[in-house]
N, C-alpha and C positions, 0 to 999 in steps of 0.2 A: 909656250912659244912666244916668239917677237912677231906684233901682226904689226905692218905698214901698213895704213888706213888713207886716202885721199877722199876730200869730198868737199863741196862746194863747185862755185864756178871763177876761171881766171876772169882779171878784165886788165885789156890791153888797151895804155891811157895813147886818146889822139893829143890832149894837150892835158894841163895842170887839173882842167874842170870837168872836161869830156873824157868819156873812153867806150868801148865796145866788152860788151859784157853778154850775156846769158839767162836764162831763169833759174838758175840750179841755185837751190837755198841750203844742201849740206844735209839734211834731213835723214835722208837713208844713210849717210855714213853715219851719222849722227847714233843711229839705232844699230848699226852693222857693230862700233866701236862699244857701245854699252852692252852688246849681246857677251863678245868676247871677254870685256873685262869684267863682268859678271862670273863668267867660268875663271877667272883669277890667271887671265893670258895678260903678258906685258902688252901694252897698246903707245901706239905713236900715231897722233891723228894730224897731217897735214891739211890745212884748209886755210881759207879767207878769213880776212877782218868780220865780214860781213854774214857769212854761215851759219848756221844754228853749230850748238857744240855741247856735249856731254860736260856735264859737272867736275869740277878739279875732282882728282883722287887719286890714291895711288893705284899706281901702274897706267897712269895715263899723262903723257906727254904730248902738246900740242904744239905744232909747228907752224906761222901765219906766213902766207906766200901771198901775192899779187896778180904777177903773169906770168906769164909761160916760161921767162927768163930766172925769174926768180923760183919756179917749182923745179925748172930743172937743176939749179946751183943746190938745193936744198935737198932735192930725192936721191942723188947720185950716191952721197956717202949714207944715207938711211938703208938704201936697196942693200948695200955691201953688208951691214950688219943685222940683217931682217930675218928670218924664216918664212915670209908670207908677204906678198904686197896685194892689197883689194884695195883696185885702184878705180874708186868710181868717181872720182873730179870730173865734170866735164871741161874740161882744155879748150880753151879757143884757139881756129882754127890758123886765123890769121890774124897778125898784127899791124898797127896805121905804120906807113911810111911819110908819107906825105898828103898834106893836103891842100888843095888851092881853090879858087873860081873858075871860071870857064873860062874868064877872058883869057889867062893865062896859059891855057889849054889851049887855048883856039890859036893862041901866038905862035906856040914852041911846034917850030918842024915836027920834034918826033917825041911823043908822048913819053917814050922811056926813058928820055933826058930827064926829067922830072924824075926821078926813081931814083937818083943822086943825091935828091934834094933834102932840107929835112923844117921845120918848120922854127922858129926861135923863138914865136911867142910866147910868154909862159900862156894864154889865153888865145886862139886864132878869132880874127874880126868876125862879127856876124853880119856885117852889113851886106857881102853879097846875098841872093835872092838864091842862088844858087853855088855847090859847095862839089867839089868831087873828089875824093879820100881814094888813094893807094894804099894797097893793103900787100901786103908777103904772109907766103905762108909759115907756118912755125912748122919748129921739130916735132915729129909722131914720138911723146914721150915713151908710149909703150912701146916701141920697139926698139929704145932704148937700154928696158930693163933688160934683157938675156943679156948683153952685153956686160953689165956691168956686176952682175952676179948670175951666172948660169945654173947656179943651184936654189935660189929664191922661187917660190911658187907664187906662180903670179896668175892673178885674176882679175881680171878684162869686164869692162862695160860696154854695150851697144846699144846706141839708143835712134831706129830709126820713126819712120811719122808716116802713118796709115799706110804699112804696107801687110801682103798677106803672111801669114805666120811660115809657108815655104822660102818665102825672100828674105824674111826676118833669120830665120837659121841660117841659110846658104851664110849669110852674110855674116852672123857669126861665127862658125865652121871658117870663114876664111880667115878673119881674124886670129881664134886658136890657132892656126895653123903657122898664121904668117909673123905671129909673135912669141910663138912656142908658148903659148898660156896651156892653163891645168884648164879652165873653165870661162867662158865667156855670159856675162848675164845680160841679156838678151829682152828689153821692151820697145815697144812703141810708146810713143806720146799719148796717144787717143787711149790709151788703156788706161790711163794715170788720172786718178781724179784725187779729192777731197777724200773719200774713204776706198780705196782700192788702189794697189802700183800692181798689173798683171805683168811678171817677170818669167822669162825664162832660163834656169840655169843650165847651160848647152854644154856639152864635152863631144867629142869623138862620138858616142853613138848616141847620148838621151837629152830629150829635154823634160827637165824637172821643173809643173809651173808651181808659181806662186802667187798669192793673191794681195798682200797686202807688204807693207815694207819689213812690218817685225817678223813674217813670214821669209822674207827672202836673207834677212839676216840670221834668222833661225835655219834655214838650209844652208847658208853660206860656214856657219859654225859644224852645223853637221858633217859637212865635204871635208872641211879643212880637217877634222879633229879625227874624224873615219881612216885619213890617210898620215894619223900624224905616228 
């Protein structure tokens, strides 16, 4: 099979030195992409400069993105020719528009005249004491993918922060749902340490946990390979 792998995190630059980023280090794709290309599946691993990354070899192709703009110029023609996308990248949510001081704020009648604006510096000044950044929201890549290949199986990440494990599922249940995913995997943050990622892989009726990350990529292989 062709597996389409995402993993890492985007960062959307406020200027040339700044930008808004994430803590996602690549890690579990990292292990998801070595799980598969060990059983001798084609792998194409899309990730950042900055991610951990599986050793050259063959059947593994890696593809370096930025932000949101550039994962989605680069996923689009991968999804059309895929078998599978395990798309665990965490994507930011939003990216800078503009940025200014307050004076400047305090001046303009109406704040979303600023939202026109864009900034030229290659560097913006540090000298105000205070700074306030316009943000847009980006495009929901997943639910992008059915569109662009309605036959690719696709597999979803959710990552929410100390909620109870009823809220944790609802809320991947709606996701599969509302992105036509095969399975959504499903943790909280507070479960993630140094030796443990407690994950759960959700479908339509089960949740399958798992304990560590070469765990969730060991099941992730089992799903995909059960239904191939």
């Amino acid at each position: 099979m062709k597996i389409l792998i995402t993993s890492g995190g985007t960062t959307e630059n406020i200027d040339s030195v700044r930008g808004i980023t994430n803590h996602s280090t690549g890690y579990l794709g990292k292990i998801i992409a070595e799980t598969f290309l060990s059983k001798g599946h084609q792998v194409t691993l899309v990730t950042t400069k900055q991610a951990v990354k599986p050793l050259e070899q063959a059947n593994l192709t890696i593809q370096l993105i930025s932000n949101v703009e550039s994962l989605l110029t680069t996923l689009e023609p991968l999804i059309k020719s895929h078998d599978v996308l395990i798309h665990s990248m965490a994507v930011s949510d939003y990216t800078p528009v503009y940025m200014t001081d307050l004076k400047e704020l305090e001046q303009t009648d109406s704040p979303a005249q600023l939202l026109s604006k864009k900034n030229g510096e290659t560097k913006i000044s540090s000298k105000s004491d205070y700074q306030v950044l316009f943000l847009k929201k980006t495009p929901k890549i997943i639910s992008q993918v059915k569109e662009w290949n309605p036959n690719i199986r696709l597999i979803g990440f959710k990552l929410l922060v100390g909620v109870t494990k009823s809220e944790l599922f609802d809320v991947a249940r709606a996701s599969l749902v509302k992105n036509q995913a095969e399975l959504i995997v499903a943790n909280d943050l507070n479960d993630i340490t140094a030796d443990q990622h407690i994950a759960y892989l959700v479908d339509e009726t089960n949740e399958i946990k798992a304990h560590t990350k070469l765990e969730i990529a060991e099941k992730l292989y089992e799903r995909v390979t059960a239904h191939d």
